[in-house]
KEKE-3310 file (N, C-alpha, C; in steps of 0.2 Angstrom, whole numbers, plus 5000, padded with zeros to 4 digits):
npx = (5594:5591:5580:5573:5566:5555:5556:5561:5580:5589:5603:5612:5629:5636:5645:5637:5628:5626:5614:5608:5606:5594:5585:5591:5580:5567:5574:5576:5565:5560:5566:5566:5556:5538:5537:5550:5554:5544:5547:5561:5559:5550:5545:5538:5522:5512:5526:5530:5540:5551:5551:5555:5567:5575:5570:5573:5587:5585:5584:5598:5610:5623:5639:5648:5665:5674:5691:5698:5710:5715:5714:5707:5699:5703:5694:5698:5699:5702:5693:5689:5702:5703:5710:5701:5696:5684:5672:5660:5650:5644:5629:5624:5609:5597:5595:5599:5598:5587:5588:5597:5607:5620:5619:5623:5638:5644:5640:5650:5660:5659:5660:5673:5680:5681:5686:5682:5669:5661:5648:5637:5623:5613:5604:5607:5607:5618:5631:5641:5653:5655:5650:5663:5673:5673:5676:5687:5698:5696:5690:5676:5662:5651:5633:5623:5608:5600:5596:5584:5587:5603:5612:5613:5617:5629:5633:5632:5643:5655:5656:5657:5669:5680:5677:5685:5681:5677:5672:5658:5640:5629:5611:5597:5585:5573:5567:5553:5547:5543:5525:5524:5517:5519:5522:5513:5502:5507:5508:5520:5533:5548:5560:5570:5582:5588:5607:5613:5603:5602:5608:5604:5592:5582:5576:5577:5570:5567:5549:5543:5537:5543:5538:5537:5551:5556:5552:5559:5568:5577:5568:5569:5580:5595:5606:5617:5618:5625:5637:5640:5640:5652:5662:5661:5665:5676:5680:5677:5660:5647:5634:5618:5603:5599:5593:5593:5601:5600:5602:5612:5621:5620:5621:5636:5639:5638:5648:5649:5659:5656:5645:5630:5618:5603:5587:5583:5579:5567:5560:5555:5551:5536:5533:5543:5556:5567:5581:5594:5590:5591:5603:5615:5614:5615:5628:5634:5631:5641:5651:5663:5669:5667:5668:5657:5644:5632:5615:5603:5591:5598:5606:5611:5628:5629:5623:5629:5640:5633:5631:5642:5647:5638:5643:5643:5655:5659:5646:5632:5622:5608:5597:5601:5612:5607:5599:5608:5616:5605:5604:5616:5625:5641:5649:5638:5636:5648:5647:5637:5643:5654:5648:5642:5655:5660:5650:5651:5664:5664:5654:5663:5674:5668:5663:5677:5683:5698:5698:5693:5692:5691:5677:5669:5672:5666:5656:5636:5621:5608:5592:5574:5561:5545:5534)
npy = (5573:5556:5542:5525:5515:5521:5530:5544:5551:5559:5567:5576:5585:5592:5604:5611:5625:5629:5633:5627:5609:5602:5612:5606:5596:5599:5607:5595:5588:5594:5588:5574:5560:5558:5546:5541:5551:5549:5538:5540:5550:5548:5540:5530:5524:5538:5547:5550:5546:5548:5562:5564:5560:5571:5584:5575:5581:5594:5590:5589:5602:5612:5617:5631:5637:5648:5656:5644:5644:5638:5636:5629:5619:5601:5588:5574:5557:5541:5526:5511:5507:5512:5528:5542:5559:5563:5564:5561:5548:5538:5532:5519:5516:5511:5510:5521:5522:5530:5541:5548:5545:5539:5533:5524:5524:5538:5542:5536:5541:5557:5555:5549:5559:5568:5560:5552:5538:5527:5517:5503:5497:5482:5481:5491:5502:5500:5487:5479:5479:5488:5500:5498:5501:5515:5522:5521:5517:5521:5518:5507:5501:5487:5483:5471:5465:5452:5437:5424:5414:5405:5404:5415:5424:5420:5423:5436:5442:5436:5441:5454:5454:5451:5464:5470:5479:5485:5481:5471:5477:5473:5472:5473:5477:5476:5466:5463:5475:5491:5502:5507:5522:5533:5526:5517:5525:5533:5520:5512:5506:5498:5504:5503:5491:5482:5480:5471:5461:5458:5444:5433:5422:5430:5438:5453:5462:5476:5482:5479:5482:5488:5478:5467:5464:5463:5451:5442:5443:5436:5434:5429:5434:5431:5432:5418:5423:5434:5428:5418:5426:5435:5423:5416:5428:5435:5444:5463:5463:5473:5477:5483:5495:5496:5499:5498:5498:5483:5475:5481:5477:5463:5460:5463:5453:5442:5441:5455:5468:5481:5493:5500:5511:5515:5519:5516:5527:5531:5524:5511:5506:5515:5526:5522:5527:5543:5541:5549:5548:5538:5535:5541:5529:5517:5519:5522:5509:5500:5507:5509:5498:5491:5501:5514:5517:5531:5533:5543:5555:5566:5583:5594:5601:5602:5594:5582:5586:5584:5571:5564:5570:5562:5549:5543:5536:5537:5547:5545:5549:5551:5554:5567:5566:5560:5569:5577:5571:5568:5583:5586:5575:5567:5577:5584:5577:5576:5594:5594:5584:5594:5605:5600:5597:5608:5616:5609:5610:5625:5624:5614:5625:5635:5628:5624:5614:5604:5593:5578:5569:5576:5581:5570:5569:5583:5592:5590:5599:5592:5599:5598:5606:5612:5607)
npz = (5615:5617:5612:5618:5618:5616:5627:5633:5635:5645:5637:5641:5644:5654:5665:5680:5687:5703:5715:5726:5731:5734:5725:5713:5711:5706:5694:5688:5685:5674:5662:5664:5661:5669:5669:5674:5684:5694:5699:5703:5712:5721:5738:5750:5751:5759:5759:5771:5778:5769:5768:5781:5784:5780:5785:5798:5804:5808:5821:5828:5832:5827:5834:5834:5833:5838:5839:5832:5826:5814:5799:5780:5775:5776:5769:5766:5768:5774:5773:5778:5771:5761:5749:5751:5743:5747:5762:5757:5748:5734:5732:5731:5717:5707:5692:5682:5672:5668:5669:5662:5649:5646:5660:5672:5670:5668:5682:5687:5682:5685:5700:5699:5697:5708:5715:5725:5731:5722:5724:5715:5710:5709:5700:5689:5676:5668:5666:5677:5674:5663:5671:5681:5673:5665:5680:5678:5689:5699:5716:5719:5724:5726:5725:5731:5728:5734:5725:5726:5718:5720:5711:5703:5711:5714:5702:5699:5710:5707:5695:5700:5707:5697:5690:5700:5713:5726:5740:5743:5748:5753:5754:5764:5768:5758:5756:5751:5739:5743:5747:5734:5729:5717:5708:5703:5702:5690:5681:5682:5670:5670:5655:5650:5648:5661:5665:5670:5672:5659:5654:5662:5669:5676:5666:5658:5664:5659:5653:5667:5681:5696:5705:5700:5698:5712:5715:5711:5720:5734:5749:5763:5771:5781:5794:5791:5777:5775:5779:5770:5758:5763:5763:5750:5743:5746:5750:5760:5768:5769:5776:5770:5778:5789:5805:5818:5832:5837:5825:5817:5829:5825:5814:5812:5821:5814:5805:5796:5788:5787:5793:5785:5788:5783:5777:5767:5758:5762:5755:5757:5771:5775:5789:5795:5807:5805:5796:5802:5815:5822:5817:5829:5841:5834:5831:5845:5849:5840:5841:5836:5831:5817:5801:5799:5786:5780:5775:5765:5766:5763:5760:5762:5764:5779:5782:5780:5789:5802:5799:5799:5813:5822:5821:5808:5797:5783:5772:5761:5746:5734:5726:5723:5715:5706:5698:5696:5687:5675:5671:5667:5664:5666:5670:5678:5687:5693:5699:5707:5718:5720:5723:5734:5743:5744:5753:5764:5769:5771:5783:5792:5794:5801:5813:5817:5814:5807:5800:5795:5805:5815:5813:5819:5831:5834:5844:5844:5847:5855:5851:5850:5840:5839:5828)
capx = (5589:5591:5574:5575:5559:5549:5558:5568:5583:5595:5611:5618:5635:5641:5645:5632:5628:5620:5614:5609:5605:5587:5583:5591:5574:5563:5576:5577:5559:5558:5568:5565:5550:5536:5534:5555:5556:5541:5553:5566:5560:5543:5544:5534:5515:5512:5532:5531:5547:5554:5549:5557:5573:5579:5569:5577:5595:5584:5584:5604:5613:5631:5641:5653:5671:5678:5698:5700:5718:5714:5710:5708:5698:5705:5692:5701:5698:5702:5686:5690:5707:5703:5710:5698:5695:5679:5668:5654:5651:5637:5623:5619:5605:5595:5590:5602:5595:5580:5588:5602:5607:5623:5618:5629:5646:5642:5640:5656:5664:5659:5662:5680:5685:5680:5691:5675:5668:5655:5641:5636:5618:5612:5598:5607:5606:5626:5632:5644:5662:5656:5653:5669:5678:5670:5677:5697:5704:5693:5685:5671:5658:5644:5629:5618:5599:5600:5590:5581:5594:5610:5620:5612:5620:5635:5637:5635:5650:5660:5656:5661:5676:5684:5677:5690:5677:5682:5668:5648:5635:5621:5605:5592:5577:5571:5564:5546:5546:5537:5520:5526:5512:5521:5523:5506:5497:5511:5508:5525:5537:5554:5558:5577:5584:5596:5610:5616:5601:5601:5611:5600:5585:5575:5576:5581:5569:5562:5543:5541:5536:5544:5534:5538:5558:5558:5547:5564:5572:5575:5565:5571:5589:5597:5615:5620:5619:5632:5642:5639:5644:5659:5665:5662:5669:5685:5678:5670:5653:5644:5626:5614:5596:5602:5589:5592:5609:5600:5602:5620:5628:5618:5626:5642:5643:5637:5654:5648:5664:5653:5634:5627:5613:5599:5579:5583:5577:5561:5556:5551:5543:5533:5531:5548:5560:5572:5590:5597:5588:5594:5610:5617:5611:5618:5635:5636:5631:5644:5658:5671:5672:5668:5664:5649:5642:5625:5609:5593:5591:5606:5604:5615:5634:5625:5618:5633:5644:5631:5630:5648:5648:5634:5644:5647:5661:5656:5641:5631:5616:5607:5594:5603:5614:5606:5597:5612:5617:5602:5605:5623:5630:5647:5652:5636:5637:5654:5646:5634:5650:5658:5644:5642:5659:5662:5648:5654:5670:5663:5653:5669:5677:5663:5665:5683:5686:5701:5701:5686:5692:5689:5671:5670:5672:5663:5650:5632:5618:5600:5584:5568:5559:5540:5535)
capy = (5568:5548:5538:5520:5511:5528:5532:5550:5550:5563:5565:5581:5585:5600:5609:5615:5632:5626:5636:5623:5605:5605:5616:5602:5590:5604:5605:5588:5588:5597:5584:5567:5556:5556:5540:5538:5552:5545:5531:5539:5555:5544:5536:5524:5526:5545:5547:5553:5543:5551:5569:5565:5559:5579:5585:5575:5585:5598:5588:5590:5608:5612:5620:5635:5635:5653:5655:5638:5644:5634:5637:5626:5610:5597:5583:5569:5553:5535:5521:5503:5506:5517:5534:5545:5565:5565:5556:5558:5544:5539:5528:5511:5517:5507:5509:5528:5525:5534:5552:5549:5537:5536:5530:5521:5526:5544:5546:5534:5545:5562:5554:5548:5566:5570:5555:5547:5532:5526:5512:5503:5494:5475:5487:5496:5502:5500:5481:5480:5479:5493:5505:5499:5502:5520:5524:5521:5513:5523:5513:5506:5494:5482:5481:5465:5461:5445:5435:5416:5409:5408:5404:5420:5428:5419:5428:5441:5441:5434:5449:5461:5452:5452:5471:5475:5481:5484:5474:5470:5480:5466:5476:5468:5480:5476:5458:5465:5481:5497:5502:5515:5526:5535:5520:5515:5531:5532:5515:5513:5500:5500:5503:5501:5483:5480:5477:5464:5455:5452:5437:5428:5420:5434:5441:5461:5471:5481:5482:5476:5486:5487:5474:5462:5463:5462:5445:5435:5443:5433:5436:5427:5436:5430:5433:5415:5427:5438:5424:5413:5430:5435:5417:5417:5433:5436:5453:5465:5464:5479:5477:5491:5494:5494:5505:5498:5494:5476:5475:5482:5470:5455:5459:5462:5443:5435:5445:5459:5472:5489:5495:5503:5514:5519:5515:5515:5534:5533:5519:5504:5504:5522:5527:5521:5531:5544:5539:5550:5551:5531:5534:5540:5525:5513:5520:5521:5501:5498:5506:5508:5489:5493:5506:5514:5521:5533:5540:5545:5563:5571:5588:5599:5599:5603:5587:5576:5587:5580:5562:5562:5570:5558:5543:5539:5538:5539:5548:5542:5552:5548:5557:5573:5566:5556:5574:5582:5567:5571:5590:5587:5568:5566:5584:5587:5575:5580:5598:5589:5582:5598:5609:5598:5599:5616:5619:5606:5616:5631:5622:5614:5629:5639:5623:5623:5606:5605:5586:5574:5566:5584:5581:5566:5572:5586:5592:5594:5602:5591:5601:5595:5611:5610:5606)
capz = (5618:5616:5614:5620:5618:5617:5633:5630:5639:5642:5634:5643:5645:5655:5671:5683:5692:5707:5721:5730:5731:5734:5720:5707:5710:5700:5685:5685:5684:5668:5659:5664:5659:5670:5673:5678:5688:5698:5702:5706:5717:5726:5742:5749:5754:5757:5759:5778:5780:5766:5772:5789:5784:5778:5793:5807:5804:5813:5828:5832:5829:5826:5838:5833:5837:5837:5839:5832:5823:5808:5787:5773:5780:5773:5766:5765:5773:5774:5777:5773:5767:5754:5753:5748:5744:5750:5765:5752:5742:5728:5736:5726:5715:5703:5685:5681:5663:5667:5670:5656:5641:5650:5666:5678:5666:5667:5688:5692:5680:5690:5704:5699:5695:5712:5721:5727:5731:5719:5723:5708:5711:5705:5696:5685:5670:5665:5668:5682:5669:5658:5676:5684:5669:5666:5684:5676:5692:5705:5721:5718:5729:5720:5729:5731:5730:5733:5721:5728:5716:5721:5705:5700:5715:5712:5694:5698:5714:5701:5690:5705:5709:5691:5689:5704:5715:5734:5746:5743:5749:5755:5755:5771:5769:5752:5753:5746:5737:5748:5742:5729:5724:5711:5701:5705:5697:5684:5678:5676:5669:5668:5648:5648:5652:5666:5662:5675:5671:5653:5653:5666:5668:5679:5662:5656:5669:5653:5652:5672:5688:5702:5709:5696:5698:5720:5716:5709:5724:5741:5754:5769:5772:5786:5795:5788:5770:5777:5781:5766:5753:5764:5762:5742:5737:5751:5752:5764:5766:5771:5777:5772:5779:5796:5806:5825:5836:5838:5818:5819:5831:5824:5807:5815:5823:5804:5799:5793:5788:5791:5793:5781:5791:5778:5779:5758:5755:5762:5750:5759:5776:5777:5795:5803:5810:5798:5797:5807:5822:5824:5820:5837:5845:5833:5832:5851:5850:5835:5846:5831:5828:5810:5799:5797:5781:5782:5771:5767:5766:5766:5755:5763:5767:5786:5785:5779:5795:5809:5802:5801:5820:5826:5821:5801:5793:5775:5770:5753:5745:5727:5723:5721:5710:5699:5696:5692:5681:5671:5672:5666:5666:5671:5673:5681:5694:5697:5701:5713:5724:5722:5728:5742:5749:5747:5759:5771:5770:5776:5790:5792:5796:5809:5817:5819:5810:5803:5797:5795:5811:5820:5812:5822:5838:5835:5849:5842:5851:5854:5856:5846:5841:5839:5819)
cpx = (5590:5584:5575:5570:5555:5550:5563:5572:5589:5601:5616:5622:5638:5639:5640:5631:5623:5620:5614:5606:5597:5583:5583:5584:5568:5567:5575:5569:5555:5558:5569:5556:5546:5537:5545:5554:5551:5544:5557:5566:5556:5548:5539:5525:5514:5518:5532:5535:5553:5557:5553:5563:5578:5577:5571:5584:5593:5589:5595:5608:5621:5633:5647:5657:5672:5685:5700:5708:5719:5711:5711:5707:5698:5699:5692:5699:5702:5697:5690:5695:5707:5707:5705:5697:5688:5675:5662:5656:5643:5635:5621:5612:5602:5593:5593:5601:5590:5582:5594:5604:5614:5625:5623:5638:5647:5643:5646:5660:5665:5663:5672:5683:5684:5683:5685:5674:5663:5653:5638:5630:5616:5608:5601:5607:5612:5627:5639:5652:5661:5656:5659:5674:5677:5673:5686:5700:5700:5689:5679:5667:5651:5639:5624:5611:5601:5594:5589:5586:5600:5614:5620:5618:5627:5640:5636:5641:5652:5662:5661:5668:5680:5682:5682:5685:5680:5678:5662:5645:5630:5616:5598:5586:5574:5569:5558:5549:5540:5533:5522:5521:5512:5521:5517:5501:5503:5510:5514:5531:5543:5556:5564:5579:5590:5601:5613:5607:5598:5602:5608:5592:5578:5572:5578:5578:5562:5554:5541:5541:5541:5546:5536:5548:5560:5557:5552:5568:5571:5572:5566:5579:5591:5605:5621:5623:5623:5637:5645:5644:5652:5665:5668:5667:5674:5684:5674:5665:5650:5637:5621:5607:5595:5599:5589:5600:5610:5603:5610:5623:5625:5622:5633:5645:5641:5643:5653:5657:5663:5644:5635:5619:5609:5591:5579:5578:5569:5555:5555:5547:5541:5531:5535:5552:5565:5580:5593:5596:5588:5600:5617:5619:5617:5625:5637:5637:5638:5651:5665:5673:5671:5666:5657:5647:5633:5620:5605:5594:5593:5605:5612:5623:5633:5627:5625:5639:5640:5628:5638:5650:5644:5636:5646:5653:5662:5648:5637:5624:5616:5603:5595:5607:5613:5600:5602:5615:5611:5601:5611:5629:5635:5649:5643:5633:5644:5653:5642:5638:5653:5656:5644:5647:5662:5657:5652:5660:5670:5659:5660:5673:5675:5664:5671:5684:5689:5701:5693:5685:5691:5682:5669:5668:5670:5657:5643:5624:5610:5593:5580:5564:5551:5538:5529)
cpy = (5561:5545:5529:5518:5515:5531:5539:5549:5555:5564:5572:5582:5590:5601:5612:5622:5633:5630:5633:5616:5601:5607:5613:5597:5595:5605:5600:5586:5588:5593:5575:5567:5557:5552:5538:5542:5552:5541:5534:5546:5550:5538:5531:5527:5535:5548:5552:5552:5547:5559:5568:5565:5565:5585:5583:5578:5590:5597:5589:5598:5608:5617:5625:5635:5641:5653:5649:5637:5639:5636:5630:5620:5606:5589:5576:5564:5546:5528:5515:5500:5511:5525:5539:5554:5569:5562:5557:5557:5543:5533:5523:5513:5514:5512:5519:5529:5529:5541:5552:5542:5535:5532:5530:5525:5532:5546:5540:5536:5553:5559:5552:5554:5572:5567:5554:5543:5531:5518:5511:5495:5487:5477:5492:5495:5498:5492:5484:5481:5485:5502:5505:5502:5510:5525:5524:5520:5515:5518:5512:5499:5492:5480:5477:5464:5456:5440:5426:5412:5410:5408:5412:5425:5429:5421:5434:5445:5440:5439:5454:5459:5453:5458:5475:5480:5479:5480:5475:5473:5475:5472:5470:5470:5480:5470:5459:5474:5488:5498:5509:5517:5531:5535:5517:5521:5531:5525:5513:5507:5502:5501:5504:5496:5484:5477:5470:5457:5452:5445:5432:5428:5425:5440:5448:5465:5476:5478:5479:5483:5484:5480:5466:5461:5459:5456:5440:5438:5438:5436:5435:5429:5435:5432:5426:5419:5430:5433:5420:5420:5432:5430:5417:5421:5435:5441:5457:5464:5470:5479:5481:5488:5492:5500:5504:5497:5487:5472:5474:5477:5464:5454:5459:5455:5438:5438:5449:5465:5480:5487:5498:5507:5519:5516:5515:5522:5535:5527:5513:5504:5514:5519:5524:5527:5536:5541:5541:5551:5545:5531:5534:5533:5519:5514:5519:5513:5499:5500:5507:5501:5489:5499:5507:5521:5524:5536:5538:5552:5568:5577:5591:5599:5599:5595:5580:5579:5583:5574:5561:5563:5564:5550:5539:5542:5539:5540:5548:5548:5548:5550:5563:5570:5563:5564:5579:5578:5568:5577:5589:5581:5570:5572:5585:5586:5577:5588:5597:5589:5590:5603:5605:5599:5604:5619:5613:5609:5622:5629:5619:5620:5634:5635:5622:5616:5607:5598:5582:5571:5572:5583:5578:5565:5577:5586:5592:5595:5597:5595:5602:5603:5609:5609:5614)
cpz = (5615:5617:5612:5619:5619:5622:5631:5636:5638:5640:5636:5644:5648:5662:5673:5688:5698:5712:5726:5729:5729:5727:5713:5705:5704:5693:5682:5680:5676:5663:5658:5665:5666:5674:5680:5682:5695:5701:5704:5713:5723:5731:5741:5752:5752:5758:5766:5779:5778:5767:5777:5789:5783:5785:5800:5808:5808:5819:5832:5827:5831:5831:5835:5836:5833:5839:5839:5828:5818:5802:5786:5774:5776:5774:5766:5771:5774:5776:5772:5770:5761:5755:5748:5747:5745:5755:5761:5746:5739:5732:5731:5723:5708:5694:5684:5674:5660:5666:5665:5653:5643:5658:5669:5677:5668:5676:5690:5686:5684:5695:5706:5700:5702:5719:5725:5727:5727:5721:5716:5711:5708:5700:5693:5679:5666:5665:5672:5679:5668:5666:5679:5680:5666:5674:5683:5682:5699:5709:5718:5722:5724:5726:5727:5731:5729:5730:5726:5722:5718:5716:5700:5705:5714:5705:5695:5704:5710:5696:5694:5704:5701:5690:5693:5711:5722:5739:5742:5748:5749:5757:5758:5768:5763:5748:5750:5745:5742:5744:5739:5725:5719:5707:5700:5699:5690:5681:5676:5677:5667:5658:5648:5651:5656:5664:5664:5675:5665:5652:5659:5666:5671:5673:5663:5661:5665:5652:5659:5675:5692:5706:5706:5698:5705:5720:5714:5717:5731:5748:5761:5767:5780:5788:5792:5780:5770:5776:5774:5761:5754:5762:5753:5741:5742:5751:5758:5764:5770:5770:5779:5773:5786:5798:5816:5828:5837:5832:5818:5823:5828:5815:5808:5818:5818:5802:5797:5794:5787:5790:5789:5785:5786:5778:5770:5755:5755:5757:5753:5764:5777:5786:5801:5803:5804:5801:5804:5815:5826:5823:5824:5838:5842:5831:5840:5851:5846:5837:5842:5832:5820:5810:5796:5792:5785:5777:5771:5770:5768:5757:5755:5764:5776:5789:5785:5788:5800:5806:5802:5809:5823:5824:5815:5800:5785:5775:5764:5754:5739:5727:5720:5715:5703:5696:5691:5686:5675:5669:5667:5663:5669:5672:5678:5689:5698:5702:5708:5719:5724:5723:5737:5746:5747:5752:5764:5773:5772:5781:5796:5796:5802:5812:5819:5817:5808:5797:5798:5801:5815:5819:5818:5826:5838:5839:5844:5848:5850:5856:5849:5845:5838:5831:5819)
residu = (UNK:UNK:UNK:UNK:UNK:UNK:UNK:UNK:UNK:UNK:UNK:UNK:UNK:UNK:UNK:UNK:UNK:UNK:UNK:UNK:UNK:UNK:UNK:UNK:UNK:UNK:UNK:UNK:UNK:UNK:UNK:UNK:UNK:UNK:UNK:UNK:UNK:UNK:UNK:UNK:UNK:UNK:UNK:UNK:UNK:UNK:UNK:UNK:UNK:UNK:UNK:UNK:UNK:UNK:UNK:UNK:UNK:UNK:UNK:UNK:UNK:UNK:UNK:UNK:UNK:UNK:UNK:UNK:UNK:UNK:UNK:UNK:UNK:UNK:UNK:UNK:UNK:UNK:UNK:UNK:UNK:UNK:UNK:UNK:UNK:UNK:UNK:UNK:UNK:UNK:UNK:UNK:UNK:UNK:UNK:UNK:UNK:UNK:UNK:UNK:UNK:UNK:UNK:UNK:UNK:UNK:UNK:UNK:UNK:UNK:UNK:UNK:UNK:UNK:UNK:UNK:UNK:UNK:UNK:UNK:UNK:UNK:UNK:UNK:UNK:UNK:UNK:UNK:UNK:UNK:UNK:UNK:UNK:UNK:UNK:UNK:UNK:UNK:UNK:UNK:UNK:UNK:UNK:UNK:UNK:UNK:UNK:UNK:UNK:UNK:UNK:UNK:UNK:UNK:UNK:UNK:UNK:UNK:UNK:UNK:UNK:UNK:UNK:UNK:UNK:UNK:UNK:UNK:UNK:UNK:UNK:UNK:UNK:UNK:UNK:UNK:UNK:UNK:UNK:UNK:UNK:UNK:UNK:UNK:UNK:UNK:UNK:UNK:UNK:UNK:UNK:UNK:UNK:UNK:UNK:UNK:UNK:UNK:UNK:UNK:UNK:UNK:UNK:UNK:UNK:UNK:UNK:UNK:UNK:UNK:UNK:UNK:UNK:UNK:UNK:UNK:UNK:UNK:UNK:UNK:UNK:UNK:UNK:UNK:UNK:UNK:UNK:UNK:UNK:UNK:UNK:UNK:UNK:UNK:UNK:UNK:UNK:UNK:UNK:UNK:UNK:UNK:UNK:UNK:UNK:UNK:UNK:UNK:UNK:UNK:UNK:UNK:UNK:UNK:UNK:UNK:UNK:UNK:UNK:UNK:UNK:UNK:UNK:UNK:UNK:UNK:UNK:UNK:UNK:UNK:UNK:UNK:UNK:UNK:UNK:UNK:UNK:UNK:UNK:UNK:UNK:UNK:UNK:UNK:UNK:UNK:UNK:UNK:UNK:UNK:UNK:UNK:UNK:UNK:UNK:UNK:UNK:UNK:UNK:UNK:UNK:UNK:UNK:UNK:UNK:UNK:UNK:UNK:UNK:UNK:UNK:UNK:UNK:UNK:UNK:UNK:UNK:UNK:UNK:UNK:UNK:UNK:UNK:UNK:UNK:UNK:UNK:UNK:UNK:UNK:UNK:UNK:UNK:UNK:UNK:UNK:UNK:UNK:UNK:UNK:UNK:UNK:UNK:UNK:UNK:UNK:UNK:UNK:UNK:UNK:UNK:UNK:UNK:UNK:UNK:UNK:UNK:UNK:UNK:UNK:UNK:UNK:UNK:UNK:UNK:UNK:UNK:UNK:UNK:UNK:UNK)
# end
């Protein structure tokens, strides 16, 4: 154990023996601080949102394919140009210092040894060089909260761009912080500095709320903001927080170079809709003009098959893994990614899927069963 400011912090290092994904949130439990793992499990309000997002996978069932004359379903994909050995990738997640002393370094290491895409947060623990460089050449995307300065924004584009980093991640849904009553009864303030914002004036992060971090952030985000970063950094832009098809094409004609479809894990507006029970709709709108990334309450390999059917092309999660990162660090996020796509490999295969593009086009079945 490592203690930071009186904050313990795991320093695990080893392979995991998981049953299932699920069942990682109670280990994790054991071993991180109260107050982080407040932050890091807690939705917003009474987390209805958060609750629904794993629940609406109900709503659509898979379709079994017998004599489909096919073994050994290959994973592999290509989104964005990338070639990748998995369509699940790591989800933009803040502040990884909480569930390990490695943080950010530690899960864009798992995920490298996985040929995965890792997301690496404006909120993390790591700075943006030391996670890129921790991933030894592997993809990797830098995602945005945009602050109300721009020269702040503009340092850290700059930073992504010389880290090697593949497009930006522009984050909509996260102009005020949700009411997080986790952090609220926890009283709790962050007690490791960000790394990305020591060297500016919103200062380190360390000993603030939540509340206090959002408050340098900008609040009015518009499609000009799509425009204006694509322009800057020469790179994709990928607009997450994307919850309707009105949203999707309006990000689409500011430039946008994919959707990112996620309500942010349940954490900002309690009581809209879960992910995937919008996703259809906005893939139908979205038509294959870009790609489209998907999360928010994705456990199972089930659940990553019918968002890939319903419409994504890469599927992200983050709370599972930032459990197994404190369970395990970099091997035990590795284990994470390589429990979940051995189930998607045996769903994969009752469904007759041989190729991610089989997913795709796979049938699924809609009927709402009573709760």
């Amino acid at each position: 154990m490592t203690v930071v400011n009186g904050y313990e912090q795991s320093d695990n290092e080893k392979k995991l023996d998981i049953l299932n994904l699920p069942a990682l949130e109670d280990e994790a439990k054991k071993i991180i601080p109260t107050g982080g793992y407040g932050y890091i499990f807690g939705g917003s309000e009474d987390d209805w949102t958060l609750r629904q997002n794993t629940k609406a996978f109900e709503h659509a069932q898979i379709v079994p394919k017998a004599l489909s004359d096919i073994e050994s379903p290959d994973l592999s994909t290509n989104v964005f140009g990338l070639d990748l050995k998995t369509p699940v990738m790591m989800a933009p997640t803040a502040a990884q210092g909480l569930a390990h002393a490695k943080g950010e370094a530690d899960t864009a290491r798992g995920v490298a040894a996985v040929g995965g895409l890792m997301a690496q947060s404006t909120y993390s623990s790591t700075s943006i060089a030391d996670t890129a460089a921790a991933g030894n050449g592997a993809p990797q995307f830098f995602q945005l909260y945009m602050s109300k300065d721009w020269s702040f924004n503009e340092s850290l584009l700059d930073e992504a761009k010389k880290a090697g980093v593949k497009a930006i991640i522009l984050t909509v849904d996260a102009t005020v912080d949700g009411y997080r009553e986790q952090d609220i009864i926890n009283n709790f303030q962050f007690p490791i500095p960000m790394a990305n914002l020591t060297k500016f004036s919103e200062g380190d992060g360390k000993g603030k709320g939540i509340g206090e971090i959002y408050a340098s952030a900008a609040q009015k985000i518009g499609p000009d903001d799509v425009r204006r970063i694509a322009e800057y950094t020469d790179l994709p832009v990928i607009v997450k927080g994307i919850q309707s098809p009105e949203d999707a094409l309006r990000a689409i004609g500011a430039g946008a170079a994919g959707i990112y479809v996620s309500n942010h894990g349940g954490r900002q507006l309690n009581g809209g809709p879960a992910s995937f029970d919008v996703l259809e709709s906005i893939a139908k709108a979205v038509n294959h003009q870009v790609p489209i990334i998907f999360d928010s309450g994705v456990r199972r390999g089930s659940h990553v098959f019918k968002a890939l059917a319903a419409g994504a092309d890469l599927v992200a999660f983050g709370r599972p893994v930032i459990y197994g990162l404190a369970l395990g660090g970099a091997e035990g996020v590795q284990s994470v990614f390589e429990h979940i796509d051995h189930e998607l490999e045996i769903i994969m295969q009752l469904a007759g899927t041989k190729t991610i593009e089989d997913v795709k086009h796979a049938p699924l079945l809609h009927i709402n069963y009573a709760d």
